[in-house]
C-alpha positions as CSV (number, residue, x, y, z in Angstrom):
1,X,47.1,-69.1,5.8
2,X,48.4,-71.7,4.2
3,X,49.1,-72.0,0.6
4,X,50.0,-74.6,-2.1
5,X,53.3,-76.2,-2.6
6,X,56.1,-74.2,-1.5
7,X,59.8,-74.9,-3.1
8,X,63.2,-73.6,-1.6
9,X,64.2,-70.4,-3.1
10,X,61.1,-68.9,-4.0
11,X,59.1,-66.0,-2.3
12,X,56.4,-68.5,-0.9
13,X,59.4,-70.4,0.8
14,X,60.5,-67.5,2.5
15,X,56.9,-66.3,3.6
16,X,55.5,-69.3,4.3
17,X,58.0,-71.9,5.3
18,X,57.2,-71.6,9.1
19,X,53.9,-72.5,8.9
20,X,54.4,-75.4,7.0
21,X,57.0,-76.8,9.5
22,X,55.2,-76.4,12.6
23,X,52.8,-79.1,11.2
24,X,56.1,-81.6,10.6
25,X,57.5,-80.7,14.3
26,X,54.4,-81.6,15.9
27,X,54.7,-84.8,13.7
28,X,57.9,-85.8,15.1
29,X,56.6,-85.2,18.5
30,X,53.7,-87.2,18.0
31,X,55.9,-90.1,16.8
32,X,58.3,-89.5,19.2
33,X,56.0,-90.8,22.1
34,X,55.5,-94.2,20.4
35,X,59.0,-94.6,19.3
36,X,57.9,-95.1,15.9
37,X,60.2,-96.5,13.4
38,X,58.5,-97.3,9.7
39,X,56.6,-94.0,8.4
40,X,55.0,-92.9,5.4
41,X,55.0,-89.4,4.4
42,X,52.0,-89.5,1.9
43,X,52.5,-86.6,-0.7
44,X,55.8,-85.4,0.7
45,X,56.4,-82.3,-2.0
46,X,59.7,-81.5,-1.6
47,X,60.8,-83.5,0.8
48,X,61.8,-80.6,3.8
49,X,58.8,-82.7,5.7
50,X,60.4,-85.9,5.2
51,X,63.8,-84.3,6.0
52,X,62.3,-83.4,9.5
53,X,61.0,-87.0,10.2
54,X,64.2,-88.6,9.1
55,X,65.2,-87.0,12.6
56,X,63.6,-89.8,14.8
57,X,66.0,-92.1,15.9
58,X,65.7,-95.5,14.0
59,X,63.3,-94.0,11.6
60,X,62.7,-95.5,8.1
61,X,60.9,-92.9,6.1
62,X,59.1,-93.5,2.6
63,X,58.1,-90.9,1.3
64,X,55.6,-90.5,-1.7
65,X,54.4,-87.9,-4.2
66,X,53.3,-87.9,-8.0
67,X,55.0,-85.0,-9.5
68,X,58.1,-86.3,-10.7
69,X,59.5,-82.4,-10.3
70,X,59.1,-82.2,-6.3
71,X,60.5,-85.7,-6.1
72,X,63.7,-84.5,-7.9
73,X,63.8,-81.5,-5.6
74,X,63.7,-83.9,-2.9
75,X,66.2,-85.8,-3.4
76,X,68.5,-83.0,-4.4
77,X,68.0,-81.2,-1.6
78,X,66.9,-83.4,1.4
79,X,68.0,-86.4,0.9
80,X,69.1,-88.8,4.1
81,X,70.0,-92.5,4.0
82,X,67.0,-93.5,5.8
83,X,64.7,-91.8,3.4
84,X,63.5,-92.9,-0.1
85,X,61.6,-91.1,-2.4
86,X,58.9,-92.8,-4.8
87,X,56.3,-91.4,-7.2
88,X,53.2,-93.0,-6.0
89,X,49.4,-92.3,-6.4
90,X,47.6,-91.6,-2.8
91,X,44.3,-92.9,-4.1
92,X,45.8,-96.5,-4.3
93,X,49.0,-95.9,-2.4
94,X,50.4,-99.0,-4.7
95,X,54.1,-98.6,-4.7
96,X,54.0,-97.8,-0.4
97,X,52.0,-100.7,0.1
98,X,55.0,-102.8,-0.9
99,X,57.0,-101.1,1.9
100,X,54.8,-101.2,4.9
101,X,52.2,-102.0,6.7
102,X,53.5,-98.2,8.5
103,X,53.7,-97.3,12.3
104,X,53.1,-93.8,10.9
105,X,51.3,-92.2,8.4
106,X,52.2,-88.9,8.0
107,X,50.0,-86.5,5.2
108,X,49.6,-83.0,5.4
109,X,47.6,-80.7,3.2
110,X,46.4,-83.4,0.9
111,X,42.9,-84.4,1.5
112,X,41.6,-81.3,-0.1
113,X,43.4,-82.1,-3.0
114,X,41.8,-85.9,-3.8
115,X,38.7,-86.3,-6.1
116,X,38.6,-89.1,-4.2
117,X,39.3,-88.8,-0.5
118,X,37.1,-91.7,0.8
119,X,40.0,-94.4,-1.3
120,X,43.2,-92.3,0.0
121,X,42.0,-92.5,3.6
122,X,41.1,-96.2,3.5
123,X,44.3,-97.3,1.5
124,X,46.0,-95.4,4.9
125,X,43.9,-97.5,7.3
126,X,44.8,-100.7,5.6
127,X,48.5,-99.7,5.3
128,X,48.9,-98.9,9.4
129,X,49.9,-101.8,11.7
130,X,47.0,-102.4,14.4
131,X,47.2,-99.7,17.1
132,X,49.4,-97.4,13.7
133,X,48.4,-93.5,13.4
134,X,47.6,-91.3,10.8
135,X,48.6,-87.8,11.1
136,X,46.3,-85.4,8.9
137,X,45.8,-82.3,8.3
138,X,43.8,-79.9,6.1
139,X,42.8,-76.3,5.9
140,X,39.4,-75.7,8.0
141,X,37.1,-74.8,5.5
142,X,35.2,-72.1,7.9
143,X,38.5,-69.9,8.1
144,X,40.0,-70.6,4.6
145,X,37.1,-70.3,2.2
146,X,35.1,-68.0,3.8
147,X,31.0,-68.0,3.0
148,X,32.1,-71.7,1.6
149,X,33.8,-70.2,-1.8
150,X,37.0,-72.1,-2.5
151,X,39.7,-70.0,-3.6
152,X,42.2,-72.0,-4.1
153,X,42.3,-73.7,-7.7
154,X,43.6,-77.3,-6.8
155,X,41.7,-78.2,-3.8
156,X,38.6,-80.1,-4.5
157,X,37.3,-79.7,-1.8
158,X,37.8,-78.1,1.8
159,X,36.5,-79.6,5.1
160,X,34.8,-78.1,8.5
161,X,35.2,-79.5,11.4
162,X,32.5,-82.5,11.6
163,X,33.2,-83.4,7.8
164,X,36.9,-84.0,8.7
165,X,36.0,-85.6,11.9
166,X,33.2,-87.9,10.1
167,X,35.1,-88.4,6.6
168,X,38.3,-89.9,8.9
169,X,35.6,-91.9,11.1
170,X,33.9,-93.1,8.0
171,X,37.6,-94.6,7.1
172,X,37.2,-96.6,9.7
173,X,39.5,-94.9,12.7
174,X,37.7,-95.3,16.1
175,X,40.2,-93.2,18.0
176,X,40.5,-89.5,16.3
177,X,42.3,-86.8,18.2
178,X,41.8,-83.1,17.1
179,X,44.0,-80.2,16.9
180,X,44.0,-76.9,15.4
181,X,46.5,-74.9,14.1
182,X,46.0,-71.0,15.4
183,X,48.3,-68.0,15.2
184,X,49.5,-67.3,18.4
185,X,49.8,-63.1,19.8
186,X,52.7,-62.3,18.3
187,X,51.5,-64.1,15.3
188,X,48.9,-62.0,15.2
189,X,50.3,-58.9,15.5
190,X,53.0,-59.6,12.6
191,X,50.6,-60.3,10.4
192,X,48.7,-56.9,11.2
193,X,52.2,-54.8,10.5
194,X,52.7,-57.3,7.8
195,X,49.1,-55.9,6.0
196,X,50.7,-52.9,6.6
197,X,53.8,-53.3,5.0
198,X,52.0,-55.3,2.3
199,X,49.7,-51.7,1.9
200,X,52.7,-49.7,1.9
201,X,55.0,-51.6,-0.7
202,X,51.8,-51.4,-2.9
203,X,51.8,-47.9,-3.4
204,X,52.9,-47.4,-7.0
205,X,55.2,-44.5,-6.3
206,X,57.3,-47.3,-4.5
207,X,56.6,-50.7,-6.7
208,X,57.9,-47.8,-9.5
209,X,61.0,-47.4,-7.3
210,X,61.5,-51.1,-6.7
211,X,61.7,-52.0,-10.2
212,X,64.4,-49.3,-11.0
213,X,66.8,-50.7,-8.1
214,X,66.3,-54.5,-9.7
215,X,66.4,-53.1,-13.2
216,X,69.6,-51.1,-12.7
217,X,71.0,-52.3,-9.3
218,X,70.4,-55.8,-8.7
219,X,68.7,-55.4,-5.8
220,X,65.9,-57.8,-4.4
221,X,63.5,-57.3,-2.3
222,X,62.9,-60.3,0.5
223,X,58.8,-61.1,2.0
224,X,57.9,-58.2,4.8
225,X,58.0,-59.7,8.1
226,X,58.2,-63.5,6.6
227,X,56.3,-66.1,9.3
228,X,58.1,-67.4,12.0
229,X,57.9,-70.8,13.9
230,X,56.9,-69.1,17.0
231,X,53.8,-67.2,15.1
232,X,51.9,-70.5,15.3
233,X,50.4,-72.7,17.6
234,X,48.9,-76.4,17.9
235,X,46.0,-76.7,20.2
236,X,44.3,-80.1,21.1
237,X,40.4,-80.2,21.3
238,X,38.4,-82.2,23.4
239,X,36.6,-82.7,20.1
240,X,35.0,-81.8,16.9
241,X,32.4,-80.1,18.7
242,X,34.6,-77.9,20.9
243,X,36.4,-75.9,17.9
244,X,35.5,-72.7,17.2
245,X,33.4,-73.0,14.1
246,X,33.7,-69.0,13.3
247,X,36.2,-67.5,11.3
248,X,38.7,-67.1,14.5
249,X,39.0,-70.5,14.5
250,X,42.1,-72.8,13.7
251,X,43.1,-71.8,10.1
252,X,44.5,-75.7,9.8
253,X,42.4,-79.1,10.9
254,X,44.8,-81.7,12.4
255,X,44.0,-85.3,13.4
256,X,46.0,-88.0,15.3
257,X,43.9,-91.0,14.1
258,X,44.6,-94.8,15.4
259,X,43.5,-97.8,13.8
């Protein structure tokens, strides 16, 4: 599963980096086939995203977020001289509408976010050239807040399958390609061992343990069995229609939107 911002260093880096990642890679690949050149990353974080983009030849990547903090870590730690980091608003998109309009619009995770999604996804539409893409994804409401209770205290709200199809068609995209993202077998069995582990390290004889090796040995302890790249994979659907709408269904909703 997917979880809010991750930044290098921390335990959530190490668990969850992988997942994250694969969403970029696919990204690039996407962009790849067009030969795309001007992109936006649209609530870039940290900038590891932007980093990956900044990999396709000829690329100029602008890359926005509001929190001042990320953008700091971004340009500390993946900076490249064909990417520039601005605080911008996604609701307007003010400050990247001076830079494009984009061949690319790359935004991951940020949709469920927005009090006002309708405005973000129309500022993207009007900032793509004719025949530009967006690139979008979001957690899959079915699989992330089961029986439709959000647990995750920043999103606003989380989207099925047909509201993220009809929310990006409302935006005015005609040509919408789906994807999922799904663990693949060996994804699933690491994260069985990993509930394990997890079941394991939680036995207060042990957390007891733990503490006395940090207290009076310095030791730390890394994630169990952190994800790996190869624990995930991106599967196109015919449509909105076609994805399983139970909760073994793709934990992440990605669209491939052209204008």
């Amino acid at each position: 599963m997917a979880i809010e911002r991750i930044i290098p260093g921390t335990i959530e880096w190490e668990a969850f980096y992988a997942n994250h990642i694969k969403r970029y890679q696919f990204a690039v690949s996407q962009i790849a086939i067009k030969k795309d050149q001007k992109i936006l990353d649209a609530a870039c974080g940290v900038g590891y995203g932007s980093f990956l983009l900044a990999t396709v030849k000829d690329s100029q990547i602008i890359s926005v977020d509001r929190s001042e903090l990320a953008l700091n870590i971004a340009r500390s730690s993946y900076c490249n001289n064909n990417i520039q980091y601005l605080m911008d608003d996604c609701h307007t998109l003010e400050i990247s509408k001076l830079y494009g309009p984009f061949d690319s619009i790359v935004s991951f995770e940020t949709l469920e976010h927005l009090p006002n999604p309708d405005d973000f996804l129309k500022q993207c539409f009007n900032n793509l050239q004719e025949g530009g893409r967006l690139i979008i994804s979001t957690p899959n409401q079915i699989v992330s807040s089961i029986e439709n209770l959000n647990k995750w205290e920043f999103h606003e709200k989380e989207y099925t399958p047909n509201e993220f199809y009809t929310i990006l068609q409302k935006a005015g995209f005609l040509s919408i390609q789906l994807y999922g993202q799904e663990l693949t077998s060996i994804g699933k069995l690491r994260k069985l061992f990993r509930a394990e582990l997890n079941t394991i390290i939680s036995n207060p004889f042990i957390r007891i343990g733990q503490f006395i090796q940090r207290i009076f040995k310095g030791h730390t302890f890394s994630t169990p069995l952190p994800e790996q790249i190869e624990d995930f994979d991106i599967v196109y659907y015919k449509n909105h229609l076609s994805i399983d709408t139970s909760v073994n269904g793709p934990f992440v909703l990605i669209a491939v939107c052209e204008k």
